[in-house]
N, C-alpha and C positions, 0 to 999 in steps of 0.2 A: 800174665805178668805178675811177677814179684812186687811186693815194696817191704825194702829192710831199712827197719827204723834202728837207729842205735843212739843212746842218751851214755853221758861220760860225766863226771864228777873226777877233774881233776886235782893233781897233790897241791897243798898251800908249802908245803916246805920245800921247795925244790928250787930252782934258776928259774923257770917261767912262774911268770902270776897263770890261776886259771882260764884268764883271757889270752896272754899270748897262745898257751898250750891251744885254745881254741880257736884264736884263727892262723896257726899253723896246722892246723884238721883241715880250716875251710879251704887255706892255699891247696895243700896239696890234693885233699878229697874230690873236688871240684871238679879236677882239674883231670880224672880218668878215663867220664864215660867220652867215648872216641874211640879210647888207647887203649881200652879192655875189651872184647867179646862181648857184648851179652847185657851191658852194662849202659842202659839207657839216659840215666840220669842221677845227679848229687848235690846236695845243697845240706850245708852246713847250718846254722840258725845258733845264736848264743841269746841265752836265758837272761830278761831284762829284769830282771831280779837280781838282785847283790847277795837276798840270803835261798835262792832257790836251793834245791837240794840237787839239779845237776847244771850243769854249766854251759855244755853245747847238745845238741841234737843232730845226728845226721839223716835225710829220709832218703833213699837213693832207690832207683826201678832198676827191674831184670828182667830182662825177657823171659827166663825161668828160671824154675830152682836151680837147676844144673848149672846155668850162665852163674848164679848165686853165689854156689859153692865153688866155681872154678876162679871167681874172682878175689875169693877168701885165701886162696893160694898163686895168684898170678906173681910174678916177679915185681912187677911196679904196686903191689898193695903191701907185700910184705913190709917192706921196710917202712911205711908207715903205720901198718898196723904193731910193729915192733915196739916203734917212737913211743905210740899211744900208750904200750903198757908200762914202758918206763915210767910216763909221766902221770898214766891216771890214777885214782885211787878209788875206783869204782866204772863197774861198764854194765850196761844192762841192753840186751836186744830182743828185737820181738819181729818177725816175720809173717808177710802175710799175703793171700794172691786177691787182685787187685780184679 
């Protein structure tokens, strides 16, 4: 098993405050393993800190790297991972098998 963590530092100047931007991560993030391959599970978490240095956290399973990488390209992640880089202003990930 996979687990890919992914932490986001979203933009202050834009339409959403850092929180909406972050739990429109959670709505849609959530909301895949099923509807993707490979894709065990997902949960969102936002930073109960005001001056933390990122803002939400994603930790999500995969039954393998390959389910991993295919999910980085499936039709239903694209366009949110699209969203995310309009709005963040930093992403950092780290992978790892479980």
């Amino acid at each position: 098993m996979i687990r890919h963590t992914v932490l986001w530092r979203f933009k202050r100047e834009c339409e959403f405050t850092p929180m909406e931007s972050a739990r429109y991560m959670k709505e849609h993030l959530e909301a895949l393993p099923g509807r993707i391959p490979g894709m065990l599970s997902a949960k969102v978490s936002f930073s109960c800190k005001e001056d933390a240095e990122w803002d939400a956290m994603l930790v999500s399973d995969f039954e393998s790297y390959d389910a991993l990488k295919a999910y980085k390209e499936h039709p239903l992640h694209v366009p949110i991972r699209s969203w995310c880089k309009e709005h963040r202003e930093a992403r950092t990930a780290f992978d790892c098998t479980l």
